[in-house]
N, C-alpha and C positions, 0 to 999 in steps of 0.2 A: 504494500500500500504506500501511495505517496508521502504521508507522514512519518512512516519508517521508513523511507527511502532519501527523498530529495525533499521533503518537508514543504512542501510548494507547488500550487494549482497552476497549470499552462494558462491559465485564464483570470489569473489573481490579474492586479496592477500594478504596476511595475511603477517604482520610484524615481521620479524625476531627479536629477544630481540636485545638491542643493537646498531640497527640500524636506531633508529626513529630522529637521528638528522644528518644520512648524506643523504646524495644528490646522486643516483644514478649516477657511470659513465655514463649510456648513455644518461640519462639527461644533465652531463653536454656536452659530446661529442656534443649531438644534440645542445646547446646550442652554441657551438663553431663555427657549420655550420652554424647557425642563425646569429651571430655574423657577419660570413666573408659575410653571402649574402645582409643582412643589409646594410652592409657599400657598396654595389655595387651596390642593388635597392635605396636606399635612395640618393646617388650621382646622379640618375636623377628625384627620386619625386622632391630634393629640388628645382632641376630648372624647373621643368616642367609648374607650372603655371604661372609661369613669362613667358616661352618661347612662350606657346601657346594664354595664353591672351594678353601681351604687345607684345611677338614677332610674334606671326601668325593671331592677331586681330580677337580672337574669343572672343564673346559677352560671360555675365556672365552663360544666356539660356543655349546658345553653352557647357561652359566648364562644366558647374553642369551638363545636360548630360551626358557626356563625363567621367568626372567620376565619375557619378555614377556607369557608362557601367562597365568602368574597375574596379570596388570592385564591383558590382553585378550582370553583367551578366555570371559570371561562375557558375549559379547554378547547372546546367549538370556536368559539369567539376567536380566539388567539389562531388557531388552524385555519381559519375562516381570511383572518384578519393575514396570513402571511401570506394565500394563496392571495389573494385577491391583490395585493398588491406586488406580488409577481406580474399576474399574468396582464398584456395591452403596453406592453414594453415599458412595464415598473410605474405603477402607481402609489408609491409608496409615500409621498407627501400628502394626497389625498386622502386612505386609508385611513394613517397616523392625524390626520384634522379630524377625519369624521370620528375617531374617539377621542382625538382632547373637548372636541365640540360636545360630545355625550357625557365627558364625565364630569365639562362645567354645570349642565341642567342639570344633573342630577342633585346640584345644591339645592336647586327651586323645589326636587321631590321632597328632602329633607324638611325646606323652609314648610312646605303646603300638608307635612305628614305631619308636624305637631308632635306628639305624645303618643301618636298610633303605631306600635311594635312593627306592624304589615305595611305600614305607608315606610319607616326608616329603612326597614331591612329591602322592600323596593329598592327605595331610592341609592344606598349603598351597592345592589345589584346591580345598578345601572353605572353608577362608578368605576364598579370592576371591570366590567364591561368594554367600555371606554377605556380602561386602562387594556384592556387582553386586546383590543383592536389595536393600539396602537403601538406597542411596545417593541413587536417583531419586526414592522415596517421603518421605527426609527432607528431599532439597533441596526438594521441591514446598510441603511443611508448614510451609518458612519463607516458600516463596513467595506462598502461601496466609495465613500470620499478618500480614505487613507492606505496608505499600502501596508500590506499582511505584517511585514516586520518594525512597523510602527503601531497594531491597533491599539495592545496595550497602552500606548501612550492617551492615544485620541480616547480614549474608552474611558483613561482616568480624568481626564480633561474634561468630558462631557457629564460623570458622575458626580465629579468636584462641584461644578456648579450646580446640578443636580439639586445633592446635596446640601449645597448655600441654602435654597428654597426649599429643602426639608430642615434647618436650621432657624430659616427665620421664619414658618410658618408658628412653628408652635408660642414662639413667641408672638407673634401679632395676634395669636388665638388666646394667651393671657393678658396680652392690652385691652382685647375687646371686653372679655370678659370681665374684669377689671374697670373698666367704664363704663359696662350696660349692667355691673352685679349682677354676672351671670348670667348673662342673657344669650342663653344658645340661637335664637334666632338672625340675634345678630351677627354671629359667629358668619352664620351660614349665608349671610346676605353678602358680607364682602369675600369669602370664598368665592361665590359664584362671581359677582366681578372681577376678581384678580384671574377666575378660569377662562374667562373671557379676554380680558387681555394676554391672553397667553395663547390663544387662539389665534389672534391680530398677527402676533410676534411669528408666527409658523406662516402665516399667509405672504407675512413682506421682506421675511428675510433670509426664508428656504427653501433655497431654488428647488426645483424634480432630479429626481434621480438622472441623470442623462442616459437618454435614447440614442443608442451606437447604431448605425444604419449599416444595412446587410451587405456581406461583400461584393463588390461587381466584379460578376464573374466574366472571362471572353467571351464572344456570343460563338455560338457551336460553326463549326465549319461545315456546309454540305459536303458529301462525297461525290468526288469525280474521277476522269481517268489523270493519272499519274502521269506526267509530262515529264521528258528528261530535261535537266540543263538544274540548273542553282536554285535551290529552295525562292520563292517567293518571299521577299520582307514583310516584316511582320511589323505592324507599329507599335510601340513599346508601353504606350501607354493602357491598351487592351490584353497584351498579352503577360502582361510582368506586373502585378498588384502590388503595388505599392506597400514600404513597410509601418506599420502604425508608429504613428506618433509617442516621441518619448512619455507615460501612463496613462499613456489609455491602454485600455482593458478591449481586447478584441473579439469582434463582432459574434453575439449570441449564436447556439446554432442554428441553422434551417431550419424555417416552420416546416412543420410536420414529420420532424424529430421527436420523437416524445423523449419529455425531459425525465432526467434521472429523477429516482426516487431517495430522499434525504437519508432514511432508513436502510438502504441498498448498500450503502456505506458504512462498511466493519469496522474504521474506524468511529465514524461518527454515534452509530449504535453503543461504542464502548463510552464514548462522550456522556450519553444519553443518559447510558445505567447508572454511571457515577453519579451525576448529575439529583438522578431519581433517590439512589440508595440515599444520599446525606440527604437530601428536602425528606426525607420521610423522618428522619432522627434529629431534625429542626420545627423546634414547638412554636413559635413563632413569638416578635418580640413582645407582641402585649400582654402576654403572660410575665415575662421577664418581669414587667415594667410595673404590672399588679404585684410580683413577687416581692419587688423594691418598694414600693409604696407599703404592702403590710409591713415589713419589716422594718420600717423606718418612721414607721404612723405618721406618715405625710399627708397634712391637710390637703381635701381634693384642689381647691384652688391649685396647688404647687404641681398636681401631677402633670399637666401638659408639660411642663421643665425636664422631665426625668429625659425624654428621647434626644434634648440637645445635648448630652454628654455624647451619645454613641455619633449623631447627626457631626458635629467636634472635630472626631476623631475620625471620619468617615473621610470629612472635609480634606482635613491636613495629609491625609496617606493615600484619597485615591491616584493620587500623578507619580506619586513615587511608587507605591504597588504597581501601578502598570507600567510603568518604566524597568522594575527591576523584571516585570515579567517578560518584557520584551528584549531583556539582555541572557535572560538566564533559563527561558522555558516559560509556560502559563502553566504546567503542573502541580508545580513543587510550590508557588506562591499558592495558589486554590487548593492544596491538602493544607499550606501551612493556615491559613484564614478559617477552615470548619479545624481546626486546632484549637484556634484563639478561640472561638464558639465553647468546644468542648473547655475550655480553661474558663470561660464565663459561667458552665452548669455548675464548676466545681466550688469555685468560689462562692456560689448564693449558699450553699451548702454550708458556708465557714456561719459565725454569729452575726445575726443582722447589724449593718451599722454604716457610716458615709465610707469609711475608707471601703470598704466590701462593694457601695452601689457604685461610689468613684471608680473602682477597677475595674467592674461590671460594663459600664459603660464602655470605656475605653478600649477592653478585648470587642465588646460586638461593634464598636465601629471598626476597629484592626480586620474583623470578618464581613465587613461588607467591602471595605478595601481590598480586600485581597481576591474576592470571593467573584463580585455581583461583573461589572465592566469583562475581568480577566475570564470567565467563563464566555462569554461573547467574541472574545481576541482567540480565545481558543478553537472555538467552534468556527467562527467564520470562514477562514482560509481551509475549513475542511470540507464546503458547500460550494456550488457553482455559484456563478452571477444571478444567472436566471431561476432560481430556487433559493434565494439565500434568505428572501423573506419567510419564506416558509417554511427551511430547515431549522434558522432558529424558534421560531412558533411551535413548531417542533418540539426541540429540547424546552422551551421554556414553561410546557404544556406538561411536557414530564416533569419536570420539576417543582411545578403550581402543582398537580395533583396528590403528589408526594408531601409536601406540605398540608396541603389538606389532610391526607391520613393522618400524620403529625402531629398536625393540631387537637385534632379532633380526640386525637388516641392519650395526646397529654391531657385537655380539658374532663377526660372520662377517667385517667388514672388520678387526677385530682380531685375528683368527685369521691372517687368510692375510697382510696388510700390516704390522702391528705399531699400537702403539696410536697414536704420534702419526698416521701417513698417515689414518688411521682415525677422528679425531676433527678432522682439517683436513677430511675429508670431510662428516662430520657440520654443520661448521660453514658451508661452503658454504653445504649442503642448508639447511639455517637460516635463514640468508641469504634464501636465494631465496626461499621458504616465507614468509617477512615478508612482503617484496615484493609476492607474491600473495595474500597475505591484507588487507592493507591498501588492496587496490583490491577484493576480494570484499565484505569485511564492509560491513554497511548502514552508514548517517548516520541520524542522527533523534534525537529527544526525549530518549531512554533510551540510545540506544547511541555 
């Protein structure tokens, strides 16, 4: 396979001299929109489990459920959502609008659900939603703008700011708060504005994926009788094609090629399982962040705060994680990061207290740094051009689901055992899940 061989797609794009230490505008563009939707979705993750456990008296069952539902039941969506923006020679700006466009309204569901359990978890469905539509077609667009042995880079660059707008979300969600005394409706009124300008931001500063136009091929010679004496000239420009341009990415194949299948791929399927095995022995962070707050009896007002330790720490390491993974492998940083994960189970385990939630923090942002971008840098150069929206929807589909189980299976063993036995289980299962993933995952150039 080419990643145990030559580590490198004939169809990847080839980097321009010169250009191996910036950062693609549409990277950053895309980065920008990331940025503004962050700070409008993260304004209600931060209150969300305080609202629905403390203020709607859903048991732990109930809310691990719940969201698991909302990070993994968009697998359709997200499959849906990478196909679609394959195919009509890459719609993948579009796609990625019509769900950041979906997951602003779904403020308005929130705003018009009130107190009603069936109108919120609606409107949050519609969120996810919007988020499984657009996630595969924006990862492809950075994968698409930089070359294979830079994604890492692009990848930390565009989670960096990302992450700025998972940083200052929760804090504008305790300003508001804060000003309206707790007034969740307000919360959700400048969410949906801030969703909307981040709408704007995708429309005027994210170019399309570029459409590469088919080769011209010589037109066929009729057959005739053979004449003797000196070949006939041939004009050079019909019969000699031209060599592409220093990165561009040359021309998809012939319609009516059927395109490879992302799973057809031994490598990419060992991407996958990895991938699968750790999201299933990851409980998800709002449980963490419930963990943290009992143990430190943090008034609800403070809990939106707890997510900017790890948001911090996410910040500052995702350009240097993917930098070091594009000097040294995307492997060995993406076992080291569900490491730092399992070093955060272990720790809640020690006696409640700041120095405990301070380092709590700090490993799960170390694991989204290492983890979330460099799994994408990984994968991508393993996928063609013309499938790459939908290979990662793909893995990213396995991975949402696997979390689901996760969750679901932690909020159930907190139910019936209580939360430590329940989160030494977790940690095991974590354990192991390394274990097995560190002899799946490929070797090569890239990974």
């Amino acid at each position: 396979m080419y990643l145990a061989t030559t580590g490198r797609r004939t169809d990847a794009p080839s980097r321009p001299a010169g250009t191996g230490r910036r950062v693609p505008g549409t990277v950053v563009a895309l980065g920008a929109v990331s940025l503004v939707t962050d700070v409008s979705s993260e304004m209600v993750t931060a209150v969300l489990p305080l609202y629905l456990v403390l203020g709607l008296g859903l048991s732990p069952l109930q809310f691990g459920f719940l969201d698991g539902m909302f990070n993994g039941a968009t697998a359709l969506v997200r499959l849906l959502g990478g196909r679609l923006a394959d195919r009509g020679g890459g719609r993948h700006r579009t796609v990625a609008g019509a769900g950041y466009l979906l997951s602003a309204l779904s403020r308005l569901g929130l705003l018009l659900a009130g107190g009603a359990a069936g109108g919120i978890a609606a409107a949050l469905a519609a969120d996810r939603l919007g988020k499984g539509v657009r996630t595969a077609p924006r990862d492809a667009l950075i994968t698409l703008s930089a070359p294979p042995d830079a994604l890492g880079r692009a990848f930390g660059v565009h989670r960096a700011m990302d992450t700025t707008g998972a940083l200052l979300g929760p804090l504008v969600a305790f300003a508001v708060l804060w000003a309206t005394a707790d007034a969740y409706d307000a919360v959700f009124v400048v969410s949906f504005a801030t969703g909307l300008f981040g709408v704007l931001v995708l429309v005027l500063f994210v170019p399309p994926a570029p459409v590469l136009p088919a080769p011209v091929l010589p037109a066929p010679v009729p057959p005739g009788p053979v004449l003797p004496g000196p070949a006939p000239a041939v004009r050079a420009e019909s019969a000699v094609r031209p060599a592409p341009a220093a990165g561009r990415v040359p021309a998809p194949r012939p319609a009516g090629r059927p395109r490879s299948r992302a799973l057809a791929d031994p490598v990419f399927r060992r991407v996958v399982t990895a991938a699968a095995l750790l999201g299933a022995a990851t409980i998800g962070d709002s449980f963490l962040y419930l963990l943290l707050q009992r143990g430190l009896d943090l008034a609800p007002l403070l809990f939106p705060l707890l997510p900017l330790g790890a948001a911090a720490g996410y910040l500052l390491l995702a350009v240097p994680a993917g930098r070091l993974a594009d000097r040294i492998g995307r492997r060995l940083p993406f076992l080291c990061g569900h490491g730092a994960l399992l070093a955060a189970y272990l720790t809640l385990l020690a006696p409640p207290g700041w120095p405990v939630a301070v380092l709590v923090l700090v490993l799960l942002g170390l694991f989204y740094a290492a983890t979330d971008g460099v799994l994408m840098a990984l994968a991508g150069p393993v996928l063609p051009r013309d499938g790459r929206a939908g290979g990662l929807a793909v893995l990213q589909t396995g991975q949402a689901l696997a979390r689901l189980a996760g969750a679901a299976g932690f909020g159930a063993a907190w139910t019936w055992w209580g939360p430590r036995p329940a989160l030494a289980a977790a940690a095991l299962a974590l354990a192991a899940a390394l274990v097995a993933a560190w002899r799946i995952l490929p070797e090569g150039e890239f990974s």
